[in-house]
C-alpha positions as CSV (number, residue, x, y, z in Angstrom):
1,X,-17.8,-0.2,-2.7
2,X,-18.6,-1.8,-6.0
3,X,-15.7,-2.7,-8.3
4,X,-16.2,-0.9,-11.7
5,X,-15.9,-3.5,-15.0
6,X,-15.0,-2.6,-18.1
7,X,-15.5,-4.8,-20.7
8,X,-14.5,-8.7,-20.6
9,X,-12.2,-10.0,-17.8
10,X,-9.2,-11.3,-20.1
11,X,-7.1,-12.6,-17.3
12,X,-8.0,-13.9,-13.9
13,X,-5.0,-15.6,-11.2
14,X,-5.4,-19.4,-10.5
15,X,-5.7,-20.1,-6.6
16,X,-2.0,-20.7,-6.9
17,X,-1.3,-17.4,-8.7
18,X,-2.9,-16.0,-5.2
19,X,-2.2,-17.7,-2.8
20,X,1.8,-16.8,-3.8
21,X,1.4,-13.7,-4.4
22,X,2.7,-10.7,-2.7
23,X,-0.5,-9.3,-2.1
24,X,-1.6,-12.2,-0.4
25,X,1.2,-12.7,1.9
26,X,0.4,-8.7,2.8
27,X,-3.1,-9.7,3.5
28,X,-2.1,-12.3,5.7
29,X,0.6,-10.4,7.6
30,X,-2.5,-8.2,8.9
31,X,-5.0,-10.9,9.4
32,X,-7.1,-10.4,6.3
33,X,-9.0,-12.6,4.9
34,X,-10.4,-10.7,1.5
35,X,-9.9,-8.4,-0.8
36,X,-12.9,-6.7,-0.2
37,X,-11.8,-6.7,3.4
38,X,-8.6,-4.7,2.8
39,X,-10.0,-2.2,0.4
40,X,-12.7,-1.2,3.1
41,X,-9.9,-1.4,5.8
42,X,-7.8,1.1,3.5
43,X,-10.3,3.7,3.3
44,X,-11.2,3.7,6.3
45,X,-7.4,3.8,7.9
46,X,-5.0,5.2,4.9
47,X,-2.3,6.1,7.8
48,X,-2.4,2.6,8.7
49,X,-2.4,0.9,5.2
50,X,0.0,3.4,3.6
51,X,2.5,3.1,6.5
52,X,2.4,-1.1,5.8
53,X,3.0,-0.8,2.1
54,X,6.0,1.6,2.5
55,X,7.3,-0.8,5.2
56,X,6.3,-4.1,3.3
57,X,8.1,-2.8,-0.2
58,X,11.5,-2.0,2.3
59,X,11.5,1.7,0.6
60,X,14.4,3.3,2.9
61,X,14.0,6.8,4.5
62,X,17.6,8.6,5.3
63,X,15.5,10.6,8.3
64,X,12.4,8.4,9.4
65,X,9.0,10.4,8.8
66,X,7.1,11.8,11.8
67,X,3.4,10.9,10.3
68,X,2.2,9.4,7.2
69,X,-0.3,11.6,6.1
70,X,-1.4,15.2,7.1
71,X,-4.5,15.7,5.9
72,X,-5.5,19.0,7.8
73,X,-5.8,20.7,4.3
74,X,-8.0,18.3,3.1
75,X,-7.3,15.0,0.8
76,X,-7.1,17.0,-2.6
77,X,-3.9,18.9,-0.5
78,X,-2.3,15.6,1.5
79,X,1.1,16.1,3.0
80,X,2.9,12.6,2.6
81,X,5.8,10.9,4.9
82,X,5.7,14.1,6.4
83,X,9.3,14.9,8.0
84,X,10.9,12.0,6.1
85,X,13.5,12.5,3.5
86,X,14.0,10.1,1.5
87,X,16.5,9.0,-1.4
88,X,14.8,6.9,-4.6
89,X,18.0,5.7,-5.8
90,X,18.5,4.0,-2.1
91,X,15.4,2.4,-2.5
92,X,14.8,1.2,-6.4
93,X,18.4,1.2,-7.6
94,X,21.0,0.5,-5.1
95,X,19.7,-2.6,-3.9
96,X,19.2,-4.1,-6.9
C-alpha cells in the first residue's frame, strides 16, 4: 500500500514527538515495529486491530460484545461490536 501525498508535508513529529506518542506505545504493546507494519497488519486482521483500539481507548460497553465485526454481508454492510450495547456518555463524558 502506497501512502497518497497531497501537496507539501507542513508538519512532520520529531523522534521525541514519536517515540511518546500514543500511537507508539500501541505499536509497541503488540510488538510492532512500523507503521507500515501495522497498516498491513490492520487490513489484513480488522477483528484483531479494531478489538485493540476499542480496548486501548478504555471505551466502556454496559453488555460486553460477542464479535467485533460481522462481515457476512460484505464490508460495505459491516455489523460492529455486534451484541454490545454501549453508552457514549460513559465513555467520553463521565470520566472526564
Amino acid at each position: 500500500m502506497q501512502p497518497v501525498v497531497i501537496g507539501d508535508v507542513i508538519w512532520e513529529p520529531t523522534p521525541e514527538v514519536v517515540e511518546r506518542s500514543r500511537l507508539k506505545r500501541f505499536m509497541d504493546r503488540h510488538g510492532i515495529e512500523t507503521f507500515d507494519e501495522l497498516l498491513k497488519r490492520a487490513d489484513e486482521d480488522i477483528e484483531w486491530f479494531w478489538d485493540a483500539a476499542i480496548k486501548d481507548l478504555d471505551i466502556a460497553f454496559c453488555r460486553a460484545y460477542d464479535k467485533v465485526v460481522d462481515l457476512s454481508e460484505g464490508k460495505p454492510w459491516a455489523r460492529w461490536w455486534v451484541g454490545g450495547r454501549m453508552n457514549i456518555v460513559q465513555s467520553c463524558l463521565d470520566r472526564h
